[in-house]
C-alpha positions as a Markdown table, in Angstrom:
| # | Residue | x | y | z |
|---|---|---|---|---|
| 1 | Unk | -7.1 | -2.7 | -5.5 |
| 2 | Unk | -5.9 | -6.1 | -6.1 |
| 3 | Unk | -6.6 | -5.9 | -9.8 |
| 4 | Unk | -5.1 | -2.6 | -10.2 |
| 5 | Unk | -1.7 | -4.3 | -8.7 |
| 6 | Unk | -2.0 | -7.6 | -10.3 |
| 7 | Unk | -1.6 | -5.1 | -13.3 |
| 8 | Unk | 1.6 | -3.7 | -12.3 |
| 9 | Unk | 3.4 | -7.3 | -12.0 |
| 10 | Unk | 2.0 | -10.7 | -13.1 |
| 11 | Unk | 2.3 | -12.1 | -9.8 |
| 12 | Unk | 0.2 | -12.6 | -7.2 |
| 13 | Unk | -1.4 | -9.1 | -5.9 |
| 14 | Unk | -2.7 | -10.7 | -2.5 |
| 15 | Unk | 0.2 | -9.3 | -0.3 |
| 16 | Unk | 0.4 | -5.9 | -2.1 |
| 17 | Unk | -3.3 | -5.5 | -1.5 |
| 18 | Unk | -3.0 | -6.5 | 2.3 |
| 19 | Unk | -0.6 | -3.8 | 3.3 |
| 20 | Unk | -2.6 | -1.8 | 1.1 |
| 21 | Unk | -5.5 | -2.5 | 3.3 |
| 22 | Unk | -3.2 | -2.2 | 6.8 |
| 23 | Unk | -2.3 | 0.9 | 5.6 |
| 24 | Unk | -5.4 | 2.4 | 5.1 |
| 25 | Unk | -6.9 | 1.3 | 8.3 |
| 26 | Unk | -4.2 | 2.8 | 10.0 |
| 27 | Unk | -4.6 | 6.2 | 8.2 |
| 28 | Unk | -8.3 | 6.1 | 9.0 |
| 29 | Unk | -7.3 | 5.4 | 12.9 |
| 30 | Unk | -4.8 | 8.2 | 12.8 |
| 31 | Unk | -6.8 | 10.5 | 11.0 |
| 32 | Unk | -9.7 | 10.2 | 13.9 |
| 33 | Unk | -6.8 | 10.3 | 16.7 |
| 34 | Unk | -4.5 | 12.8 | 15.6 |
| 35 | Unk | -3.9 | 15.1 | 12.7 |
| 36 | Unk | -6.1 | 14.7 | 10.1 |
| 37 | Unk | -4.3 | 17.0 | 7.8 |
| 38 | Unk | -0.8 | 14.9 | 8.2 |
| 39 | Unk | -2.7 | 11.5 | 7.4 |
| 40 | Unk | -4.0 | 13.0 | 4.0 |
| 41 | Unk | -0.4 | 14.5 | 3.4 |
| 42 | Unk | 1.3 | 11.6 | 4.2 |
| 43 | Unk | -0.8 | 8.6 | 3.0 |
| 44 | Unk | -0.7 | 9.0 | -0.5 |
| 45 | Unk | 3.3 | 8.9 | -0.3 |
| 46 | Unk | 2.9 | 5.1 | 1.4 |
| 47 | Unk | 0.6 | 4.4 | -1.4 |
| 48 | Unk | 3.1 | 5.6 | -4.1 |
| 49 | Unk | 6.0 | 3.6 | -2.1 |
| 50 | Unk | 3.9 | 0.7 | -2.2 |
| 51 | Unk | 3.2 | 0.9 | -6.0 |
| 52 | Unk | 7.2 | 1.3 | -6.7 |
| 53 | Unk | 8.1 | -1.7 | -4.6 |
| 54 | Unk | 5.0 | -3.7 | -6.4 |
| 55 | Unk | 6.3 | -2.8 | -9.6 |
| 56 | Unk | 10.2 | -3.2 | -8.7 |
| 57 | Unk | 11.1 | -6.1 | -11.5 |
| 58 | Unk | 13.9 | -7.3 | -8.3 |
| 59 | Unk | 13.6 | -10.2 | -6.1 |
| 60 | Unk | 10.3 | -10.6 | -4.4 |
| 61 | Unk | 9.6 | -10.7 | -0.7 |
| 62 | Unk | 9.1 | -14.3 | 1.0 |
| 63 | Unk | 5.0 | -13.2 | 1.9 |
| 64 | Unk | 3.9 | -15.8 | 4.0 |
């Protein structure tokens, strides 16, 4: 994942690839404890969200 984001934007793909990561881990939680139809609907709409805001030329965030 991190290469595929390092890709999108020369810089470092560390943070990008750790809310990747939270992300998923919370879909797999949710899709066990809830709905597992709504996880599959709505993760891949985080995922694009998070590819637009890796790929947005703007400022960057302050990661830690």
């Amino acid at each position: 994942m991190r290469d595929l984001l390092t890709r999108i934007r020369a810089t470092r793909a560390d943070p990008a690839t750790q809310h990747f990561v939270m992300m998923r881990d919370g879909a797999m939680a949710a899709g066990c404890l809830f709905d597992p139809a709504l996880v599959r609907e709505t993760f891949p709409h985080g995922v694009d969200d998070l590819l637009r805001a890796h790929a947005d030329p703007g400022p960057t965030h302050a990661w830690p």
